[in-house]
PALUM-113566 format. One record per atom (N, C-alpha, C, CB): residue in one letter; x, y, z. Coordinates in steps of 0.1 Angstrom, whole numbers, padded with zeros to 4 digits, always signed. Glycine has a CB too. Layout:
! PALUM-113566
AXYZ...
This chain:
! PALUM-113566
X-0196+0248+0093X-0182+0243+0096X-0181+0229+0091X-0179+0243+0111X-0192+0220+0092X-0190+0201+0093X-0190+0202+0077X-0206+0187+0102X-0199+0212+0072X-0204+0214+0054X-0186+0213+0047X-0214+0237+0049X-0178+0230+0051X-0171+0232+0049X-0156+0220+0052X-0174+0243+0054X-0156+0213+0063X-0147+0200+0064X-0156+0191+0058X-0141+0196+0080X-0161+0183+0050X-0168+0178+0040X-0162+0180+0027X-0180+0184+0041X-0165+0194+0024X-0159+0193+0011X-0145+0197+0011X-0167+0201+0000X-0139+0197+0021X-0126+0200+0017X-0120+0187+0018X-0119+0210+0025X-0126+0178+0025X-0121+0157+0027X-0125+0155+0008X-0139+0141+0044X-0136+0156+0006X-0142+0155-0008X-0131+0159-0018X-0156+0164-0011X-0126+0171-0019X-0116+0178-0029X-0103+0171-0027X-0113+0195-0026X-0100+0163-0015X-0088+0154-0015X-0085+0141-0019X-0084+0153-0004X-0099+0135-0015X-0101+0118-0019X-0105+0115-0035X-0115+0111-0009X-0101+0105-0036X-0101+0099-0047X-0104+0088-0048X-0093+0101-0053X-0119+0084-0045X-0128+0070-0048X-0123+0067-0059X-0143+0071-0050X-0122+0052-0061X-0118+0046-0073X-0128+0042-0080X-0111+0037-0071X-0140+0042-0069X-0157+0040-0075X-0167+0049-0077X-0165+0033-0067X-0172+0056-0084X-0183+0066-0080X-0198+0064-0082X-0181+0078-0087X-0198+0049-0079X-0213+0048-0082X-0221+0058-0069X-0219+0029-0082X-0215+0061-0063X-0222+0067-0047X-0215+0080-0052X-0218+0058-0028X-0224+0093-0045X-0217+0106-0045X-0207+0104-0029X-0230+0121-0045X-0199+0112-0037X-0182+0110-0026X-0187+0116-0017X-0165+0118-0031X-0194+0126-0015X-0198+0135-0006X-0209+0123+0008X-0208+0150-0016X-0219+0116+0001X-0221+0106+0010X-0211+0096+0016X-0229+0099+0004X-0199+0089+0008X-0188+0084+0010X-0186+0094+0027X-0178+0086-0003X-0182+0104+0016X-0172+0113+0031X-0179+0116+0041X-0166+0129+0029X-0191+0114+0040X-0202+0115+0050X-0202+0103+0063X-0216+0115+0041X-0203+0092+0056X-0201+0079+0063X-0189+0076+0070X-0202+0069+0056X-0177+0080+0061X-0165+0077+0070X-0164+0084+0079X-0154+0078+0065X-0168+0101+0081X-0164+0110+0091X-0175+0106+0100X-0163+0126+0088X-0189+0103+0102X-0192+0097+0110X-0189+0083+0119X-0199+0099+0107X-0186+0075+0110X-0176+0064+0115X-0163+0068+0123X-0171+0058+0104X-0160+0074+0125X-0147+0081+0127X-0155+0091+0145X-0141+0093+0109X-0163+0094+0138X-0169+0102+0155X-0171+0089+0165X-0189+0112+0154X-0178+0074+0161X-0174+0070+0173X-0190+0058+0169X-0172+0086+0189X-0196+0061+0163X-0208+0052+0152X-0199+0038+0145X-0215+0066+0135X-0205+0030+0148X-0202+0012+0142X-0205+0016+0128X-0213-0004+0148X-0200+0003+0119X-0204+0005+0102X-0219+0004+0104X-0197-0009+0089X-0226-0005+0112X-0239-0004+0109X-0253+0008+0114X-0240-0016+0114X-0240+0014+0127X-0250+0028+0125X-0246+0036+0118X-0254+0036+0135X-0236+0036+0115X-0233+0044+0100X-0245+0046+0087X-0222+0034+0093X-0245+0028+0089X-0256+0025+0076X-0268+0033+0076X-0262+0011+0076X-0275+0033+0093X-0287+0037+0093X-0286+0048+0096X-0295+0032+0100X-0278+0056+0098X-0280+0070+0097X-0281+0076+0084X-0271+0076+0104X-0276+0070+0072X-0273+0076+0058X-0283+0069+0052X-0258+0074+0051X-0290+0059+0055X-0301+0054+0051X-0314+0057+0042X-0305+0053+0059X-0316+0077+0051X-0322+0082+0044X-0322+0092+0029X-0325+0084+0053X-0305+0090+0028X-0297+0096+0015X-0299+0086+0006X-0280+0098+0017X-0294+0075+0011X-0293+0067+0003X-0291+0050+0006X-0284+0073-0002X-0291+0037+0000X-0289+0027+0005X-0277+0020+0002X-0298+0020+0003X-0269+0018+0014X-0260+0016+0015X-0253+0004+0022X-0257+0026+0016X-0246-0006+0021X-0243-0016+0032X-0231-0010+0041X-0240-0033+0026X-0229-0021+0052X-0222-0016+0063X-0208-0024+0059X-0229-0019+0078X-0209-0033+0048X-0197-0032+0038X-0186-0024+0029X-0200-0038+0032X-0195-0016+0026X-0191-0004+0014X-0188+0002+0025X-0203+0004+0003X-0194+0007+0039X-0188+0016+0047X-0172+0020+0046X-0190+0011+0059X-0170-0002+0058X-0159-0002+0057X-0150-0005+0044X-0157-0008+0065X-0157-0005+0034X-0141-0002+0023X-0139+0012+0022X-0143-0007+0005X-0150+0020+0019X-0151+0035+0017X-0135+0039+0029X-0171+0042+0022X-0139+0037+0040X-0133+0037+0054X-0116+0031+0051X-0144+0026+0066X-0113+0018+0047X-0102+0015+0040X-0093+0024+0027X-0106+0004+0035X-0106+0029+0017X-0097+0035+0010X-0097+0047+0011X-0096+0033+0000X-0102+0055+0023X-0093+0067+0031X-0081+0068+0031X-0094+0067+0044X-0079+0055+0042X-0067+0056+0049X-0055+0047+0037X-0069+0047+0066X-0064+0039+0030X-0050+0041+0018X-0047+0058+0008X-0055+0026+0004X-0056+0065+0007X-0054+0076-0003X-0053+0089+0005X-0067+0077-0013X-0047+0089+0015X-0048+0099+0026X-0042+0109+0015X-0039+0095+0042X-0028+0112+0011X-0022+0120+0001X-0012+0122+0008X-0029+0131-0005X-0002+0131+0001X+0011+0131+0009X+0011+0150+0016X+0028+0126-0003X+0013+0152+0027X+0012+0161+0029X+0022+0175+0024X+0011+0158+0039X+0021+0187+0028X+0032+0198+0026X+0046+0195+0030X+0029+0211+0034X+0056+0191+0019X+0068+0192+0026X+0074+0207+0028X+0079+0183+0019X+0070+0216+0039X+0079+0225+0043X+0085+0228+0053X+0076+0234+0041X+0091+0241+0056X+0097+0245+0072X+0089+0243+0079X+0101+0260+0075X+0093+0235+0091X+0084+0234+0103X+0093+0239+0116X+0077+0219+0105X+0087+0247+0125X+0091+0255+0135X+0094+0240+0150X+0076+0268+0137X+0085+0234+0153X+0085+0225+0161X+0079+0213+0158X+0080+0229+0170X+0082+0198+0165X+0075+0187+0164X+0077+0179+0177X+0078+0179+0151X+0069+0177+0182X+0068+0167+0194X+0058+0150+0188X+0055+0178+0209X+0070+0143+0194X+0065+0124+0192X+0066+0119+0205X+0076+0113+0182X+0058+0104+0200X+0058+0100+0208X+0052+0087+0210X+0056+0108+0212X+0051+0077+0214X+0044+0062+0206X+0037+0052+0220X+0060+0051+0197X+0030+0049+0218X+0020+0039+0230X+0015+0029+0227X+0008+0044+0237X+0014+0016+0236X+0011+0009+0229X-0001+0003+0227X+0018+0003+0231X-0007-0004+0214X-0022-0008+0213X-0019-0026+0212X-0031+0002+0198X-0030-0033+0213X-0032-0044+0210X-0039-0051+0195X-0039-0047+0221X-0029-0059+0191X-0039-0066+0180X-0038-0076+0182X-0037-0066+0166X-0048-0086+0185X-0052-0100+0189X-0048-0096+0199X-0048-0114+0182X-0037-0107+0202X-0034-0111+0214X-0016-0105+0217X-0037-0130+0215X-0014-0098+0205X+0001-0093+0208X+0001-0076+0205X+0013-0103+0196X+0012-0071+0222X+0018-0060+0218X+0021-0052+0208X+0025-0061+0220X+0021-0041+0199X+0028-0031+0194X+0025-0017+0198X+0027-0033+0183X+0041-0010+0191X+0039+0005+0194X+0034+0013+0185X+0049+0010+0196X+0029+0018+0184X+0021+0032+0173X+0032+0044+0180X-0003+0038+0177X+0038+0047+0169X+0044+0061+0166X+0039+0069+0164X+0050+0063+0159X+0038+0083+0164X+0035+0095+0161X+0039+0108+0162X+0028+0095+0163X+0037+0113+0151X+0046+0132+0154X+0038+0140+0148X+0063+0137+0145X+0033+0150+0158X+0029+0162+0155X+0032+0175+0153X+0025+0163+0161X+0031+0185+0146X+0034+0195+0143X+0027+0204+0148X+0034+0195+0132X+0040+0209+0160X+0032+0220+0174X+0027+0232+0167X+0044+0227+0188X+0028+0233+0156X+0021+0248+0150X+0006+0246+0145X+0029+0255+0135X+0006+0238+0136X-0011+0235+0127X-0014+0224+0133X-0013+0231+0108X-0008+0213+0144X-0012+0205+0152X-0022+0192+0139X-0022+0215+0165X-0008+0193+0129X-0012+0183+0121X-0005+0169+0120X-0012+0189+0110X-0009+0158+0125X-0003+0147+0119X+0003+0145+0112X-0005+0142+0116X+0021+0144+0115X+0029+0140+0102X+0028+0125+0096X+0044+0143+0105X+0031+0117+0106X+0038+0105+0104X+0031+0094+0111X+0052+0107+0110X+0028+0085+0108X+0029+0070+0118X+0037+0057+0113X+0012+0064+0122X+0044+0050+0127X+0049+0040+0125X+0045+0028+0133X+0059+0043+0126X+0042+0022+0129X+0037+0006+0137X+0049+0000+0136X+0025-0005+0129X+0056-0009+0152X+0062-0016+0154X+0062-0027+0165X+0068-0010+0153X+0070-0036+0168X+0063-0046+0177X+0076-0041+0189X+0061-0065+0170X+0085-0034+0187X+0099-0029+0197X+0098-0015+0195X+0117-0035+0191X+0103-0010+0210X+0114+0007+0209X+0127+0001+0206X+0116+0019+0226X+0133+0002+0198X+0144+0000+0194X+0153+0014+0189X+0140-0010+0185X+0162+0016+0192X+0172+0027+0180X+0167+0026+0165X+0191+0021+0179X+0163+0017+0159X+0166+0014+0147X+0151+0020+0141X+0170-0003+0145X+0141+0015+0149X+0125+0019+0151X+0123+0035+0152X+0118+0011+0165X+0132+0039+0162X+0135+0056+0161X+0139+0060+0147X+0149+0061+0170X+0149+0053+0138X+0153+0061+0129X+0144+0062+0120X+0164+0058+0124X+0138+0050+0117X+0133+0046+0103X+0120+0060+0107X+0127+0023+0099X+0113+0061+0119X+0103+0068+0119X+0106+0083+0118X+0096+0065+0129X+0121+0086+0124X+0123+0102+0118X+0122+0103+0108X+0134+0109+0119X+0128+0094+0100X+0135+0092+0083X+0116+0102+0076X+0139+0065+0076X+0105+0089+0080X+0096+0092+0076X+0089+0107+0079X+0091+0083+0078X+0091+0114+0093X+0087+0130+0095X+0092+0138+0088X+0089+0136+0106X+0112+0135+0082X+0117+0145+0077X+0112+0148+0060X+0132+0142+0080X+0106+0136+0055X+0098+0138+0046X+0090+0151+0038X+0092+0131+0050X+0084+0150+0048X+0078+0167+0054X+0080+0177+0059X+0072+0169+0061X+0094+0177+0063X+0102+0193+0067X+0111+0196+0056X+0113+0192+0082X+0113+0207+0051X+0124+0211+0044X+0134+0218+0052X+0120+0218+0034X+0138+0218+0062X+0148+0223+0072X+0144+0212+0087X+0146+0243+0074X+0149+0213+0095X+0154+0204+0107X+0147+0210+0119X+0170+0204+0108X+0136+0209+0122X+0128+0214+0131X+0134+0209+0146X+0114+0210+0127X+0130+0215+0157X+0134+0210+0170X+0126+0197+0174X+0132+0221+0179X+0126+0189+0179X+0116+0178+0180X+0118+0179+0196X+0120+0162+0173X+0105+0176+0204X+0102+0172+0217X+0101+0158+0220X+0092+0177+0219X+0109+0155+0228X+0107+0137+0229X+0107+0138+0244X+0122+0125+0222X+0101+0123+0251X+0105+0121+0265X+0121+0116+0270X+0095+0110+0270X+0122+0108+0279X+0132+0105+0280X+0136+0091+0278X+0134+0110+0288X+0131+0087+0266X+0136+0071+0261X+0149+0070+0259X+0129+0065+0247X+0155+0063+0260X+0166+0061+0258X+0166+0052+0240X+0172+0053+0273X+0158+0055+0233X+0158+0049+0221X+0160+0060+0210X+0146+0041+0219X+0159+0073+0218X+0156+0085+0206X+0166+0096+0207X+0141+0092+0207X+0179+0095+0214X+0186+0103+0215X+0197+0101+0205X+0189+0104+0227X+0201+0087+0203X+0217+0082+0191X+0208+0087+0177X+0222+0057+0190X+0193+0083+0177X+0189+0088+0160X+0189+0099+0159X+0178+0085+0152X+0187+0106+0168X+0185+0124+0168X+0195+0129+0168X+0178+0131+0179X+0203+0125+0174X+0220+0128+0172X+0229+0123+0158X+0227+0120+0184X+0222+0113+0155X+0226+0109+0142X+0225+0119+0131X+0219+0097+0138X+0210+0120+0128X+0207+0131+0115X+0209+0143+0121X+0191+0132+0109X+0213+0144+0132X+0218+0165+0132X+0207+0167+0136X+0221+0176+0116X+0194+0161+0141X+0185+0167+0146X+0181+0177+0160X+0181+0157+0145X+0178+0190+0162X+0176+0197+0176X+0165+0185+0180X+0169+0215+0176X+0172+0186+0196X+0156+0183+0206X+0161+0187+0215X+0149+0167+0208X+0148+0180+0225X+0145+0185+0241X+0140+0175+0243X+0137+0197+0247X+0147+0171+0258X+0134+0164+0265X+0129+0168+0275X+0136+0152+0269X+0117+0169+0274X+0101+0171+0280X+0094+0161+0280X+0091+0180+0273X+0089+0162+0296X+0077+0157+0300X+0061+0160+0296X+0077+0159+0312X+0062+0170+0301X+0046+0175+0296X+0048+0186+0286X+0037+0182+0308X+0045+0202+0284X+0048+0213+0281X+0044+0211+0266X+0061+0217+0285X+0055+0213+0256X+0054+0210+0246X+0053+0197+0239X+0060+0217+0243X+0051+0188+0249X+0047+0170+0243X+0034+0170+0247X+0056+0155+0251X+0024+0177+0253X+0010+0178+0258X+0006+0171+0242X+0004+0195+0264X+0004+0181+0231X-0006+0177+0216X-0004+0165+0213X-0002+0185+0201X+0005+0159+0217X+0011+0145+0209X+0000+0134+0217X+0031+0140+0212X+0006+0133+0230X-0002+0129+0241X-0020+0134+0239X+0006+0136+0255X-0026+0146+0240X-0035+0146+0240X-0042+0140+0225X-0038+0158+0245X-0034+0138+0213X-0039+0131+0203X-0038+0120+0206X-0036+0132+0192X-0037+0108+0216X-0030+0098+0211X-0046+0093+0225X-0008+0096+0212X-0047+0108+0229X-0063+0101+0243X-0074+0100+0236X-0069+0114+0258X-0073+0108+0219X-0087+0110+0212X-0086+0094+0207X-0089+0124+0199X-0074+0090+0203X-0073+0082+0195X-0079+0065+0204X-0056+0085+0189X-0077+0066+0214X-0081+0059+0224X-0090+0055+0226X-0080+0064+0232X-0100+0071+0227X-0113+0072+0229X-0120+0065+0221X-0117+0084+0228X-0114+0070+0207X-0123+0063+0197X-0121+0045+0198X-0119+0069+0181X-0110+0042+0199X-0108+0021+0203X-0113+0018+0210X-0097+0013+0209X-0119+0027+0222X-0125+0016+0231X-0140+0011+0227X-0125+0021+0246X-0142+0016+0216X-0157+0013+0211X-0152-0001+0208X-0165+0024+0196X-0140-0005+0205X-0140-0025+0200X-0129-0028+0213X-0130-0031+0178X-0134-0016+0225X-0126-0023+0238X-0104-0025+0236X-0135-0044+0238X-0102-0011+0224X-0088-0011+0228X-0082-0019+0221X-0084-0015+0241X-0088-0031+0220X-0079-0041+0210X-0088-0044+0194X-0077-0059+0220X-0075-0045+0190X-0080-0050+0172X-0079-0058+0169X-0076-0045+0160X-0093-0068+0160X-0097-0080+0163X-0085-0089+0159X-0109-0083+0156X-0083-0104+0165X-0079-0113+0161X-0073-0112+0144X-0088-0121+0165X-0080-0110+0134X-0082-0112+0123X-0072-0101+0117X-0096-0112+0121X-0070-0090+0121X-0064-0078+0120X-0048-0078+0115X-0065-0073+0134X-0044-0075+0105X-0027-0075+0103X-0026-0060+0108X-0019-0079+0085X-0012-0058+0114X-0007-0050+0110X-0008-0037+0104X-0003-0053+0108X-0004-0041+0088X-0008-0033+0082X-0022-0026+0076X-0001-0035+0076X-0034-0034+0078X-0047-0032+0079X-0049-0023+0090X-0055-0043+0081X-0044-0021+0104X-0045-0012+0116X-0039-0004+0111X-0041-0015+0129X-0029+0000+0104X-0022+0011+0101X-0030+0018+0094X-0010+0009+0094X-0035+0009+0086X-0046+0021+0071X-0062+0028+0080X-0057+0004+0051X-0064+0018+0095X-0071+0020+0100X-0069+0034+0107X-0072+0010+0106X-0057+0036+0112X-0053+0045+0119X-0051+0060+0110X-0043+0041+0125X-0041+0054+0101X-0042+0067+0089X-0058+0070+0081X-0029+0062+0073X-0066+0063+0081X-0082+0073+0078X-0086+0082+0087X-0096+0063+0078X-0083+0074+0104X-0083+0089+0114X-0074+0096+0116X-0085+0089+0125X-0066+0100+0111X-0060+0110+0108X-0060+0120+0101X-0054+0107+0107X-0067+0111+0083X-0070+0121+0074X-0081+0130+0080X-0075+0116+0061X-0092+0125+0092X-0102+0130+0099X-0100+0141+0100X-0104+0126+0109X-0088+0135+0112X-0085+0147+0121X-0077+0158+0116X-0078+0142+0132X-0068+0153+0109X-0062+0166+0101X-0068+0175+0093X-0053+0162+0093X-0079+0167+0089X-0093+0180+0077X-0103+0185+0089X-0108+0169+0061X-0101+0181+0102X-0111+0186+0106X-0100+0200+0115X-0123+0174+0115X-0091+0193+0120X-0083+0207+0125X-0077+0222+0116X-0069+0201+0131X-0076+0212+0102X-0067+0223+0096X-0073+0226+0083X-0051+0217+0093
């Protein structure tokens, strides 16, 4: 199974370097990603090959920059939904929408507000990936009903039921932060956490689907 999600991460990515076989690459990141620092990373691949716990994290960076663009087709359902994480010392929200059928990651949006406006720009980005107007599951924010009503979009609001996948991705996603305790360092922009987040994703999406 780990062989088989291996080379199917391998047949997607596109190192810009190959002095290292991609397959070690994809090796390091998906262990990095289980929940291992860059440096036990290092020493577990050690015996493949020598590698620093620098190259990790770039390898790890240009994941989540080359993720690829997914299938734009019909999708039956999508439940979102956004929580918030820490970088340094300030608030933001992480967005996200799942796809209740292949329980694949469409979308993320980093912002520092729920805002109406923060709703749209992040449907804008799911509808990307639908070729027809799927039902969406939301809670009951009061930020996501004028954009959903705007684009003609179906929804519901739900608590649990069909918003469970969104929510239970967002506990893995958790799991894995608290290894640097939840917050991302001082040093951290924005959009560096984003590319952080989209590498686990490419993870999770090659390892579910």
């Amino acid at each position: 199974m780990l062989e088989r999600v291996m080379d199917s991460i391998a047949e997607r990515l596109s190192f810009r370097r190959r002095r290292k076989d991609i397959r070690l690459k994809v090796l390091a990141v998906f262990l990095y990603h289980l929940g291992l620092s860059y440096r036990q990373v290092r020493l577990a691949v050690s015996g493949l090959d020598s590698v620093s716990h620098e190259s990790i994290r770039k390898w790890n960076h240009m994941v989540g920059l080359d993720i690829g663009n997914l299938e734009c087709k019909e999708r039956r359902a999508i439940a979102i939904d956004e929580t918030k994480i820490k970088i340094g010392d300030r608030w933001h929200y992480l967005w996200a929408a799942i796809d209740l059928d292949s329980k694949e990651i469409l979308a993320l949006y980093l912002s520092t507000g729920r805002a109406c406006i923060d709703t749209m720009i992040f449907l804008k980005k799911i509808l990307r990936y639908c070729s027809n107007k799927p039902t969406f599951y939301v809670d009951g924010g009061p930020w996501y009903r004028w954009p959903l009503e705007r684009l003609g979009i179906p929804f519901k609001h739900e608590t649990f039921g069909n918003r469970a996948p969104i929510e239970q991705w967002f506990g893995q996603l958790k799991h894995r932060t608290k290894r640097f305790w939840n917050r991302f360092p001082h040093n951290s922009s924005p959009e560096n956490v984003l590319v952080w987040i989209s590498a686990f994703v490419f993870i999770y999406n090659s390892w579910r689907c």
